[in-house]
TIZAMAR-438522 format. One record per atom (N, C-alpha, C): residue in one letter; atom name; z, y, x; residue number from 1. Coordinates in steps of 0.02 Angstrom, whole numbers, plus 50000, padded with zeros to 5 digits. Each point is the difference from the previous one (the first is absolute). Layout:
{rec A CA {Z Y X} NUM},
...
//
This chain:
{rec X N {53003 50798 51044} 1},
{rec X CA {49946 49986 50047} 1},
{rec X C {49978 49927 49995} 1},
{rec X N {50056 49967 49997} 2},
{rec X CA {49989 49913 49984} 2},
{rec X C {49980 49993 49958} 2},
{rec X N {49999 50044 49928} 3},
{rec X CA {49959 49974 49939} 3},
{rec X C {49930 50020 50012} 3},
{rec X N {49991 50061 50039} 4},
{rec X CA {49930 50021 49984} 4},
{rec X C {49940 49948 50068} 4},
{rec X N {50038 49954 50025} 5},
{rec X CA {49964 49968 50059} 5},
{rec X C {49980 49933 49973} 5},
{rec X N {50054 49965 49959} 6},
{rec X CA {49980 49930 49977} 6},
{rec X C {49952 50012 49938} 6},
{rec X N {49980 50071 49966} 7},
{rec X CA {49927 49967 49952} 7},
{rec X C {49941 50007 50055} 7},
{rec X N {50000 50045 50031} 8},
{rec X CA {49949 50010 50069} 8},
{rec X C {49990 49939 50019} 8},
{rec X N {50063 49970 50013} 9},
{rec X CA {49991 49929 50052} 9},
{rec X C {49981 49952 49950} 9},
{rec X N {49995 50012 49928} 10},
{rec X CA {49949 49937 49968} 10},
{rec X C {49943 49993 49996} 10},
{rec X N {49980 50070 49982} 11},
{rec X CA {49920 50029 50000} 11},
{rec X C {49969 49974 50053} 11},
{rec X N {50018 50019 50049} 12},
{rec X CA {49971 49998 50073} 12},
{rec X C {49999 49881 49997} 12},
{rec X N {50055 49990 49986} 13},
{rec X CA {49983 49914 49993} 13},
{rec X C {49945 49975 49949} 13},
{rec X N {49985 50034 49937} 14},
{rec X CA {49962 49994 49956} 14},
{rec X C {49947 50033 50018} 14},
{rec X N {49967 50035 50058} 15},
{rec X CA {49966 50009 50028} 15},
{rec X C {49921 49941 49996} 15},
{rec X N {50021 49963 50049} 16},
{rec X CA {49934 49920 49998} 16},
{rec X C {49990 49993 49949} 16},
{rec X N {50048 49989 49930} 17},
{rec X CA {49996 49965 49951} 17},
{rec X C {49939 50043 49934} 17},
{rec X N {50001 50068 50025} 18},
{rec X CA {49961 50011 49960} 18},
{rec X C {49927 50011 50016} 18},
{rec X N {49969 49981 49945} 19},
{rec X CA {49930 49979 50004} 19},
{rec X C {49963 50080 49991} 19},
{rec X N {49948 50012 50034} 20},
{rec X CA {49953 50059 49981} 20},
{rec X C {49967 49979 49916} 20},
{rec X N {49984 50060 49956} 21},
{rec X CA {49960 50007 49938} 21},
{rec X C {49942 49968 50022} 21},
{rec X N {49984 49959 49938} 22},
{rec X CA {49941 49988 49995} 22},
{rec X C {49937 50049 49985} 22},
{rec X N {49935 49999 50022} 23},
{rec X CA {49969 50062 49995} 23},
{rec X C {49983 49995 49917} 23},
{rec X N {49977 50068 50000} 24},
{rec X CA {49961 50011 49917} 24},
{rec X C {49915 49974 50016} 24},
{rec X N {49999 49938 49961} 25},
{rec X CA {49917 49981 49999} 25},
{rec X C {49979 49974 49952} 25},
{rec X N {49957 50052 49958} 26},
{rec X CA {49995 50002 49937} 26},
{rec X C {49910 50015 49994} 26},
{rec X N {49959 49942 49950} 27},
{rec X CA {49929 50004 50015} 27},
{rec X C {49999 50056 49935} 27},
{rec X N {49924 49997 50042} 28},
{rec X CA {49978 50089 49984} 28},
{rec X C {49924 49989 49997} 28},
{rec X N {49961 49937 49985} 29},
{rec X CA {49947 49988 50004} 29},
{rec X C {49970 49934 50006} 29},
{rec X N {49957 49985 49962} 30},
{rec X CA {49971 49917 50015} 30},
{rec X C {49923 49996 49965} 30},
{rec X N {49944 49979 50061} 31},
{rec X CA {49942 49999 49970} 31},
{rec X C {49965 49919 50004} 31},
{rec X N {49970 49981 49966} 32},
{rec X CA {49983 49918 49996} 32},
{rec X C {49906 50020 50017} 32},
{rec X N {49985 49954 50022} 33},
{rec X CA {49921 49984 50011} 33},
{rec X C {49983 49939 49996} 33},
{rec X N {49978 49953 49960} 34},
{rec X CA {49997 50037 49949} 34},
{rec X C {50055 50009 49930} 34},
{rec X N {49993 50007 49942} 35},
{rec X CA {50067 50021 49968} 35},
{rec X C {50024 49946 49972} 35},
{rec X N {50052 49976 49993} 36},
{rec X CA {50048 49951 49964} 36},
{rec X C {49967 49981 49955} 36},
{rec X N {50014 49959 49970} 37},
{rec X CA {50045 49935 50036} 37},
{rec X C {49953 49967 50058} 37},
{rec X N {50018 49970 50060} 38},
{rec X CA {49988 49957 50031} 38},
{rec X C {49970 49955 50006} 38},
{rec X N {49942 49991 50012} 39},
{rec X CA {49951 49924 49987} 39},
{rec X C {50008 49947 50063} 39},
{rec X N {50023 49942 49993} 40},
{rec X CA {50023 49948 50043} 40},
{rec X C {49936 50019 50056} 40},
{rec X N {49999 49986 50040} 41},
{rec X CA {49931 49985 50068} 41},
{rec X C {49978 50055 50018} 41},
{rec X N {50001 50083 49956} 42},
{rec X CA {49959 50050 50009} 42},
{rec X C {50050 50045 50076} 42},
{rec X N {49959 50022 50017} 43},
{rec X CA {50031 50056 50056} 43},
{rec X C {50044 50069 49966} 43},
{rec X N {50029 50019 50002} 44},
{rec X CA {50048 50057 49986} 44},
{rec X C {50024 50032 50047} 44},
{rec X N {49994 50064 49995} 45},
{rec X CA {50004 50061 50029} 45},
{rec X C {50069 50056 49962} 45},
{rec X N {50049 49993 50043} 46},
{rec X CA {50068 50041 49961} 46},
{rec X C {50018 50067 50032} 46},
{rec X N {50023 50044 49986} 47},
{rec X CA {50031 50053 50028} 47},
{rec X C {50041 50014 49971} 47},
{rec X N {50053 50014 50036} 48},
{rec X CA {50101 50022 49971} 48},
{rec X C {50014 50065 50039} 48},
{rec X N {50009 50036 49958} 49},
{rec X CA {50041 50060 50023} 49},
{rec X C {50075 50014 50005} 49},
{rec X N {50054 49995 50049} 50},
{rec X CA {50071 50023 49992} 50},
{rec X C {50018 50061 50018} 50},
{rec X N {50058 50003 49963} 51},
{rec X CA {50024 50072 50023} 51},
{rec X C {50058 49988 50052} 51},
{rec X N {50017 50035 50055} 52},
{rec X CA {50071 49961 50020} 52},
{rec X C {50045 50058 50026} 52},
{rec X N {50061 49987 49990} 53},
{rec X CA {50034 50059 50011} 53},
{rec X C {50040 50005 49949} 53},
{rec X N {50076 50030 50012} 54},
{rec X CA {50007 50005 50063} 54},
{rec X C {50074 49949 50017} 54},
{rec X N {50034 49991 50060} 55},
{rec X CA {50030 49939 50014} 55},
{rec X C {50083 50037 50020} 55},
{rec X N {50004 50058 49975} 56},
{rec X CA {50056 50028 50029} 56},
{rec X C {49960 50067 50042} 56},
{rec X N {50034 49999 50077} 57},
{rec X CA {49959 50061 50037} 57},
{rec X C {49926 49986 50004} 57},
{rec X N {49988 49939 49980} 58},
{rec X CA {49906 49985 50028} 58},
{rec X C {49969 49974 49927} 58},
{rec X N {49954 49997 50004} 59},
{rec X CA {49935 49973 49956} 59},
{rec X C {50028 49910 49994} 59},
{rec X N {50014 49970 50065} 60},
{rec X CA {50014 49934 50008} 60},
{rec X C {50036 50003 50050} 60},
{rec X N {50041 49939 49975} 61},
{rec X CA {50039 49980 50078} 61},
{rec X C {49959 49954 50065} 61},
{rec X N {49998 50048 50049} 62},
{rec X CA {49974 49990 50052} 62},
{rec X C {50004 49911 50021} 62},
{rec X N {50060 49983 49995} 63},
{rec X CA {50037 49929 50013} 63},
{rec X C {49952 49928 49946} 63},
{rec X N {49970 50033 49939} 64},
{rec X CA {49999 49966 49954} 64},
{rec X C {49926 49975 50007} 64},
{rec X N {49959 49953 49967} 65},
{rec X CA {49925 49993 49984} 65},
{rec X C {49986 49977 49938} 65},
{rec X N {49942 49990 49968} 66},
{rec X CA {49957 49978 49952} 66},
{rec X C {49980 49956 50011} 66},
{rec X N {50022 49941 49963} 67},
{rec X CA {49934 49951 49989} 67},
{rec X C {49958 50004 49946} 67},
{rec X N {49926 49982 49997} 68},
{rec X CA {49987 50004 49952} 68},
{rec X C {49943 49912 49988} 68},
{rec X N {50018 49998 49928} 69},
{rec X CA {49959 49921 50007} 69},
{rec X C {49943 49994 49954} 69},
{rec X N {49942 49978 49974} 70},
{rec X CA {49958 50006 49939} 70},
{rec X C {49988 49937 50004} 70},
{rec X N {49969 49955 49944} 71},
{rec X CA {49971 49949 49962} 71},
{rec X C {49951 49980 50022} 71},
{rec X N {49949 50057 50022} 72},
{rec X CA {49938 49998 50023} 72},
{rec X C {49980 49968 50045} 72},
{rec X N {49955 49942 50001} 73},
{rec X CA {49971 49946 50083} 73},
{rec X C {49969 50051 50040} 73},
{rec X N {50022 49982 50063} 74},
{rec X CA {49942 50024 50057} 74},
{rec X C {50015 50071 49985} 74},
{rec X N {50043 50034 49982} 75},
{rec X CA {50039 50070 49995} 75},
{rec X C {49977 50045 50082} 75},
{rec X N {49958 50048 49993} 76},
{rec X CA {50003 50038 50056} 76},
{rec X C {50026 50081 49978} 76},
{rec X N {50052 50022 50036} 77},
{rec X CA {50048 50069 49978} 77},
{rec X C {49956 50048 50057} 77},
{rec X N {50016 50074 49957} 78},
{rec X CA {49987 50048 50031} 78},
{rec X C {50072 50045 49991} 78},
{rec X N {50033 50029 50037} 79},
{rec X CA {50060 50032 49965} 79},
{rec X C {49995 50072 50022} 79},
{rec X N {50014 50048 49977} 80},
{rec X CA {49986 50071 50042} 80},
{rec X C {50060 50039 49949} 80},
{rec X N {50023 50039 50067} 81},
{rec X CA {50052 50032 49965} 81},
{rec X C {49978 50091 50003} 81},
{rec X N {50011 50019 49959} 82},
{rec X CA {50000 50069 50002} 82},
{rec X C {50056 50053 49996} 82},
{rec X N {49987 50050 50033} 83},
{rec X CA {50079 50060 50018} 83},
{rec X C {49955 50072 49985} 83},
{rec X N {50031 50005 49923} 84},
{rec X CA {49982 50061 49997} 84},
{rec X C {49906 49994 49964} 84},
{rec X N {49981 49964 49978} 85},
{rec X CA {49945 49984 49984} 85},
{rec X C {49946 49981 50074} 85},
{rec X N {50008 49988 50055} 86},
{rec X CA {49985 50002 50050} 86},
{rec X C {50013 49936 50022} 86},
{rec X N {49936 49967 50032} 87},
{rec X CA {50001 49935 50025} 87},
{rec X C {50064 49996 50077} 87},
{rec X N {50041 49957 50001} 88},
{rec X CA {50050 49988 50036} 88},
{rec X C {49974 49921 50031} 88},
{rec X N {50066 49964 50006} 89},
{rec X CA {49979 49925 50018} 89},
{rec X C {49965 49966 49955} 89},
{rec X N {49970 49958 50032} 90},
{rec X CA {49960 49932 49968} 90},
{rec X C {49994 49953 50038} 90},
{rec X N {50013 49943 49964} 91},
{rec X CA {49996 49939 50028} 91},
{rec X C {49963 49948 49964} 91},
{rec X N {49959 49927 50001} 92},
{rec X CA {49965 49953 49971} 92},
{rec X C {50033 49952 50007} 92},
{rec X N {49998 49915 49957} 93},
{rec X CA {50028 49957 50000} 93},
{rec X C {49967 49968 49951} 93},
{rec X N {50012 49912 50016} 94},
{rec X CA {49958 49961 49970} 94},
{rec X C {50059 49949 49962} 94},
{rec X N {49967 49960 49955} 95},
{rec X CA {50056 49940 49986} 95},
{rec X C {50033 50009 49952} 95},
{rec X N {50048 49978 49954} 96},
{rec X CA {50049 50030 49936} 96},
{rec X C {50043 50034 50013} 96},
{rec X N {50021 50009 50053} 97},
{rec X CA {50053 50062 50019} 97},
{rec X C {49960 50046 50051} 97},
{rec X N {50045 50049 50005} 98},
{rec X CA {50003 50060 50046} 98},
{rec X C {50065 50045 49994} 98},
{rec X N {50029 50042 50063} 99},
{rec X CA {50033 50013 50004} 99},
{rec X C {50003 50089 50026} 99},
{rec X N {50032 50062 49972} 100},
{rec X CA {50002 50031 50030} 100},
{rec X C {50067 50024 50057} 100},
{rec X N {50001 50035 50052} 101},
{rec X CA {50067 50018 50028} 101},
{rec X C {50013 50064 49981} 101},
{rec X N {50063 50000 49982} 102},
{rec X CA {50021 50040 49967} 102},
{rec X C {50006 50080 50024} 102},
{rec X N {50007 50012 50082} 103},
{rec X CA {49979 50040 50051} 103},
{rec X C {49946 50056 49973} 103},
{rec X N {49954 49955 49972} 104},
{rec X CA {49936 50018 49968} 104},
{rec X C {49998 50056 49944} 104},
{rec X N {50067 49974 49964} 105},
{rec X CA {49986 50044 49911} 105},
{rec X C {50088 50041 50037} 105},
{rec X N {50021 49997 50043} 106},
{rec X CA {50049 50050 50011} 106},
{rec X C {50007 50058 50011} 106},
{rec X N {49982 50048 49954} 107},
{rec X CA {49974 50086 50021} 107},
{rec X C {50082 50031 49956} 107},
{rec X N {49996 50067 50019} 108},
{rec X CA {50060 50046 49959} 108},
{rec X C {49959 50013 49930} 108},
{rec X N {50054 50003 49957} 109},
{rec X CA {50009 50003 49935} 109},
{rec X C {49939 50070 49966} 109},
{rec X N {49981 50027 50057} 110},
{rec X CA {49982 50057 49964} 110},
{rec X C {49924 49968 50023} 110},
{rec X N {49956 49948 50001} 111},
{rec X CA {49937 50000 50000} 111},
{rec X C {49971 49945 49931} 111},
{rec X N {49960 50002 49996} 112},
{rec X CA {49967 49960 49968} 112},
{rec X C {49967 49937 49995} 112},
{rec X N {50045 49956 50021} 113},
{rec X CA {49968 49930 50001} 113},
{rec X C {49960 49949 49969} 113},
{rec X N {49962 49970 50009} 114},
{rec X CA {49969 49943 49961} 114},
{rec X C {49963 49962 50039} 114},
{rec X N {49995 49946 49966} 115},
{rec X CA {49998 49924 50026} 115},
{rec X C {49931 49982 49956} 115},
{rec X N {49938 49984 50053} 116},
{rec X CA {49944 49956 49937} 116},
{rec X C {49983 49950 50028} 116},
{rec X N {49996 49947 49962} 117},
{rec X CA {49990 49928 50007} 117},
{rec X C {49934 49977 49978} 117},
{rec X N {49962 49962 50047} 118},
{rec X CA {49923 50000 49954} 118},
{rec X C {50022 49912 50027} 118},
{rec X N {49970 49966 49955} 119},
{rec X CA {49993 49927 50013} 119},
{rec X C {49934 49986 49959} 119},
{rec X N {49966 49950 50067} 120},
{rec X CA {49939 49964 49989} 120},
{rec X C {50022 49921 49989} 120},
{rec X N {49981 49987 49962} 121},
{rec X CA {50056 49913 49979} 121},
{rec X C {49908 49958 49953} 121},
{rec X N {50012 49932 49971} 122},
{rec X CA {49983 49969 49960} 122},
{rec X C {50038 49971 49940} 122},
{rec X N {49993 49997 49943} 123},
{rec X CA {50046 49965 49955} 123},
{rec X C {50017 49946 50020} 123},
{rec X N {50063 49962 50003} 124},
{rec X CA {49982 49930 50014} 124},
{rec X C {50005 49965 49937} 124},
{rec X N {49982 49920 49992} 125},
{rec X CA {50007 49969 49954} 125},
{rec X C {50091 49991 49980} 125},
{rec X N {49999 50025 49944} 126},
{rec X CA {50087 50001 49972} 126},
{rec X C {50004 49974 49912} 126},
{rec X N {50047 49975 49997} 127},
{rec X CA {50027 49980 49940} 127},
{rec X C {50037 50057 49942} 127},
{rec X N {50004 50050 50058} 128},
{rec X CA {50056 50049 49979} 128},
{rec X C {49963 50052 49972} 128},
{rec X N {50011 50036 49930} 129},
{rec X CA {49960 50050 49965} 129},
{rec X C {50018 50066 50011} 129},
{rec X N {50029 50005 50084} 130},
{rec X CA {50004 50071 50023} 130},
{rec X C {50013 49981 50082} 130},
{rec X N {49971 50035 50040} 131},
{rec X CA {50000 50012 50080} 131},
{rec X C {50031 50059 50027} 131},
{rec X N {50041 49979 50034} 132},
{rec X CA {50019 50066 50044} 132},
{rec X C {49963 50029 50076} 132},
{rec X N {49976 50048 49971} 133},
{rec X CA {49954 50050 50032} 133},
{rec X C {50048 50016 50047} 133},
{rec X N {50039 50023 50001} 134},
{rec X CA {50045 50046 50047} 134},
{rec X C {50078 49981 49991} 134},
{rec X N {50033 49986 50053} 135},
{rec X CA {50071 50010 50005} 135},
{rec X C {50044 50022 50070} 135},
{rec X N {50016 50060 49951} 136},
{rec X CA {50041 50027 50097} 136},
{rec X C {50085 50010 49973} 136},
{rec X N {50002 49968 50060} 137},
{rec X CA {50081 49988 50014} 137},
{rec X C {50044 50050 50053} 137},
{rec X N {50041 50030 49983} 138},
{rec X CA {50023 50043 50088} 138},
{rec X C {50058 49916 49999} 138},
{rec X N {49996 50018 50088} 139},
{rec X CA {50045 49939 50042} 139},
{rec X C {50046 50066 50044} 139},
{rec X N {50052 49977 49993} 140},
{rec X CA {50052 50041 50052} 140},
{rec X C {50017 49960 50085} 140},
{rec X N {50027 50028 50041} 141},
{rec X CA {49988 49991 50052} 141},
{rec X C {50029 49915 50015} 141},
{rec X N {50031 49984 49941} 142},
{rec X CA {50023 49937 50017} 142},
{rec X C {49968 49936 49959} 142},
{rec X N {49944 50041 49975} 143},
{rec X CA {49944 49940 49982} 143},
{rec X C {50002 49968 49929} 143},
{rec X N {50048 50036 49980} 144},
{rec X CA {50036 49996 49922} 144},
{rec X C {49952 50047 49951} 144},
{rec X N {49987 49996 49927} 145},
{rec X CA {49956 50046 49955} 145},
{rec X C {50059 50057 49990} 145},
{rec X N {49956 50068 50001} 146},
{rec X CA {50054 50047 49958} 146},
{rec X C {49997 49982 49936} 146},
{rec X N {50069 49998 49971} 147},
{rec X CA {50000 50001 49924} 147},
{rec X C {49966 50064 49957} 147},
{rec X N {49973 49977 49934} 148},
{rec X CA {49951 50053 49968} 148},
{rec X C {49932 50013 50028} 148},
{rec X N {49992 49984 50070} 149},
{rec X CA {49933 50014 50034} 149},
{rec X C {49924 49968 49989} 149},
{rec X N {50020 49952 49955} 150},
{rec X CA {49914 49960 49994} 150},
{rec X C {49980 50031 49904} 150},
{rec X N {49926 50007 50042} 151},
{rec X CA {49962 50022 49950} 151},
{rec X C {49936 49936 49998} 151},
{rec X N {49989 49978 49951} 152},
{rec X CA {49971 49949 49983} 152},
{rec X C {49932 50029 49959} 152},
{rec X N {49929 49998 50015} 153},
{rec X CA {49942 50017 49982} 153},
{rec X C {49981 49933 49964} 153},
{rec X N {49960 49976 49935} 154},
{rec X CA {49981 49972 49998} 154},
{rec X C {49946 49999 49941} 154},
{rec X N {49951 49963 49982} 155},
{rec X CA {49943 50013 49956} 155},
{rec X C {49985 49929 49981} 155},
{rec X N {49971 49995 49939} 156},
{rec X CA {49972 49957 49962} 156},
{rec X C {49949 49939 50036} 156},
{rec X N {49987 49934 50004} 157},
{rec X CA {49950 49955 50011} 157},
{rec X C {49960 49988 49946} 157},
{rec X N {49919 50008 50008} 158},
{rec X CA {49967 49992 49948} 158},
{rec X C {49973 49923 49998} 158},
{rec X N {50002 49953 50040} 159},
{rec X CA {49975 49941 50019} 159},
{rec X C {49941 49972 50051} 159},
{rec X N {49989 49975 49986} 160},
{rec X CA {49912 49970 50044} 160},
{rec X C {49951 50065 49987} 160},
{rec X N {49962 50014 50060} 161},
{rec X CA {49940 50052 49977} 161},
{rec X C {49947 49974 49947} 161},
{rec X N {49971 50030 49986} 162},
{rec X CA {49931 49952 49981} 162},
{rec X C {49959 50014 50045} 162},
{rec X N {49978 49937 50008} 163},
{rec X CA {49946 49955 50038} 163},
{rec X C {49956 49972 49989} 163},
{rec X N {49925 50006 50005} 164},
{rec X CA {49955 49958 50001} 164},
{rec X C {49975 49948 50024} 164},
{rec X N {50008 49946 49931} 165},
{rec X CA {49993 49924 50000} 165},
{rec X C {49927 49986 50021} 165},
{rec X N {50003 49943 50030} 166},
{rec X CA {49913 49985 50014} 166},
{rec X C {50003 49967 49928} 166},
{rec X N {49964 49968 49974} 167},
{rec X CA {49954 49971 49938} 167},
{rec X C {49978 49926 50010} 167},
{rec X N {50037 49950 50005} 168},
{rec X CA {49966 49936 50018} 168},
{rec X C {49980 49979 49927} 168},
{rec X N {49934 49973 50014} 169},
{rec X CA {49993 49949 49937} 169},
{rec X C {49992 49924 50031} 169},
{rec X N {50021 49961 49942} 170},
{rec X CA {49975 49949 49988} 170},
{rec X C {49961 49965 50043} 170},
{rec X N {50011 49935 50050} 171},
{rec X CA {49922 49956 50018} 171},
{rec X C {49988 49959 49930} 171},
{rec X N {49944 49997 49974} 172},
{rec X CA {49973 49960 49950} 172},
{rec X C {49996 49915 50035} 172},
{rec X N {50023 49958 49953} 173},
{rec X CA {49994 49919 50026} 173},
{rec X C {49939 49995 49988} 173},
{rec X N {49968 49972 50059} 174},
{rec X CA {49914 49964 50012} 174},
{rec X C {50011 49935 49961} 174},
{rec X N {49962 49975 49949} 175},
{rec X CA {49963 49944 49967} 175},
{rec X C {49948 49963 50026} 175},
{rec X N {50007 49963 50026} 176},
{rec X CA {49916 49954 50041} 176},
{rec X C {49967 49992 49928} 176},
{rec X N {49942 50014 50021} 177},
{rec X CA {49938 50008 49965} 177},
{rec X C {49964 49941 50016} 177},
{rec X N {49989 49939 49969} 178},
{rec X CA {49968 49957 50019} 178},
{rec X C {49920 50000 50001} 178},
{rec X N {49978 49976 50052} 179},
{rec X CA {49926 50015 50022} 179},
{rec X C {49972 49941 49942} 179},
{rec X N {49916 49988 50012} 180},
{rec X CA {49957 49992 49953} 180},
{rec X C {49988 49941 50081} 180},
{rec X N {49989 49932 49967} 181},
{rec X CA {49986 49953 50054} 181},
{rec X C {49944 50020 50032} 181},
{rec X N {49953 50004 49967} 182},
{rec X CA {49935 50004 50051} 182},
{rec X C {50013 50056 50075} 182},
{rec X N {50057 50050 49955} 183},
{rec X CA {50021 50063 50079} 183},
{rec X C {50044 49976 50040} 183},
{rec X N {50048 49958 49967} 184},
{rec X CA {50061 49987 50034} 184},
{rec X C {49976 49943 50048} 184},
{rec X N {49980 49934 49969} 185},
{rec X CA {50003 49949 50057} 185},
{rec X C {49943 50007 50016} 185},
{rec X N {49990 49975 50056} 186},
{rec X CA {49942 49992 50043} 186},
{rec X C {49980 49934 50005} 186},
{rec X N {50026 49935 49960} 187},
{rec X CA {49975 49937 50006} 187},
{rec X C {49967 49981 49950} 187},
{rec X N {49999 50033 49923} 188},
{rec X CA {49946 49979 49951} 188},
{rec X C {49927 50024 50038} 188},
{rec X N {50018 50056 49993} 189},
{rec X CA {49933 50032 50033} 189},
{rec X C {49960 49963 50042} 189},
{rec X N {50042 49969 50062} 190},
{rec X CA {49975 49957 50045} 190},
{rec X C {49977 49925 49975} 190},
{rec X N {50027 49982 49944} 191},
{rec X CA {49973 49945 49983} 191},
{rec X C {49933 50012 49963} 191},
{rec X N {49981 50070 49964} 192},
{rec X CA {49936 49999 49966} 192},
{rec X C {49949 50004 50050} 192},
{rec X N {50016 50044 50068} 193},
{rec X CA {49941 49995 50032} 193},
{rec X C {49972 49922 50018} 193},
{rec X N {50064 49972 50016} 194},
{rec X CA {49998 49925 50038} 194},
{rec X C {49960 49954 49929} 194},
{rec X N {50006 50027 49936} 195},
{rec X CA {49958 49947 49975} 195},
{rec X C {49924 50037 49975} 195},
{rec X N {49996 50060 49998} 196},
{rec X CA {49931 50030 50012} 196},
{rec X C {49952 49973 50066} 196},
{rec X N {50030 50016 50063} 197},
{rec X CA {49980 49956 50045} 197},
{rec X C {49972 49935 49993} 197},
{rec X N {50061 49941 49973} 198},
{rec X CA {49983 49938 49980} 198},
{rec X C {49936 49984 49958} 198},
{rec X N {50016 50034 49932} 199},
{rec X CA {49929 50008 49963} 199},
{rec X C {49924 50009 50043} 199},
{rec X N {50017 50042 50053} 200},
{rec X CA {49919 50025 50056} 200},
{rec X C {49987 49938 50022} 200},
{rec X N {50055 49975 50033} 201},
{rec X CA {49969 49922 50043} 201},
{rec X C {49976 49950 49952} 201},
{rec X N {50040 50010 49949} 202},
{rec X CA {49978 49928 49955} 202},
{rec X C {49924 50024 49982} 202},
{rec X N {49992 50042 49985} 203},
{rec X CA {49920 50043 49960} 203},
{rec X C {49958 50005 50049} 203},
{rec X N {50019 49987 50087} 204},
{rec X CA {49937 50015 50038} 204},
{rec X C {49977 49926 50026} 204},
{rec X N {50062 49953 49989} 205},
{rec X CA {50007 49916 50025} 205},
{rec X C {49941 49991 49936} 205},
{rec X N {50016 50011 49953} 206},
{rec X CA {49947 49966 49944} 206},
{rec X C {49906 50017 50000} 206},
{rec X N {50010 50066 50043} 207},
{rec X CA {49931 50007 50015} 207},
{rec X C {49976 49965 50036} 207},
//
């Protein structure tokens, strides 16, 4: 009787220590708008399809969540889950992360789950000749990653869009053009009248 009580009485201590399965989440779909590679500044439009299931008795462990993070600036999420091909929860979120609760994707083994991810993002300016579009992580109840659980999305950077340059030309350097005296000054001129004049008086004194 004493032997058959002390393996009981370990189980039952090893109890806490063991961790629930990580769920099965495996993509099953990915559409780009527009298509890869990535142009630095342009707007991009993503959709991810997962499959999830199953976690032991459930699809997911109830206890557990998703983060998920993308590359993309100014990132606005749509997430909608479906049971059975049939719209279930949905939720929205803005920013490089989002998160689902796990409550959410926890159904019995015998339905059909899936997970779609649409993200509205911008390229940002990067050095790096690939962006990650998508990354979801499961977190267990103690805030720790499940091991094996991250799936990493990522696609090509094509660089700067093209853009249309304005066209400057050239100011040409102005040369002074030197005037012709008679236009330019105004004091020869004034001296011919002043001795035309002179000539009148002297020619009308002699009459």
């Amino acid at each position: 009787m004493i032997n058959r009580i002390i393996p009981l009485l370990c189980v039952i201590a090893l109890l806490p220590l063991i961790t629930p399965a990580a769920a099965t989440l495996a993509l099953t779909d990915a559409v780009y708008i527009p298509d890869p590679p990535f142009r630095i500044g342009t707007p991009q439009h993503v959709t991810v399809t997962y499959f999830v299931g199953p976690a032991g008795a459930t699809t997911f462990v109830p206890g557990h969540q998703l983060q998920m993070q993308t590359g993309l600036m100014n990132a606005q999420w749509n997430i909608q889950i479906r049971v059975d091909g049939l719209n279930n929860a949905q939720q929205s979120a803005s920013g490089s992360a989002a998160f689902v609760n796990g409550a959410l994707l926890s159904f019995s083994t015998n339905n059909d789950v899936n997970l779609e991810v649409t993200i509205d993002g911008v390229m940002p300016q990067t050095q790096d000749d690939q962006v990650i579009v998508l990354e979801v992580k499961e977190i267990d109840n103690t805030g720790n990653v499940v091991p094996g659980s991250i799936i990493t999305l990522t696609q090509p950077v094509a660089g700067e869009p093209a853009t249309t340059r304005q066209t400057v030309f050239p100011v040409p350097s102005l040369t002074p053009v030197p005037t012709s005296p008679a236009k330019s000054s105004g004091f020869p001129a004034a001296l011919g009248v002043f001795a035309i004049g002179l000539e009148v008086i002297i020619l009308f004194r002699g009459r």
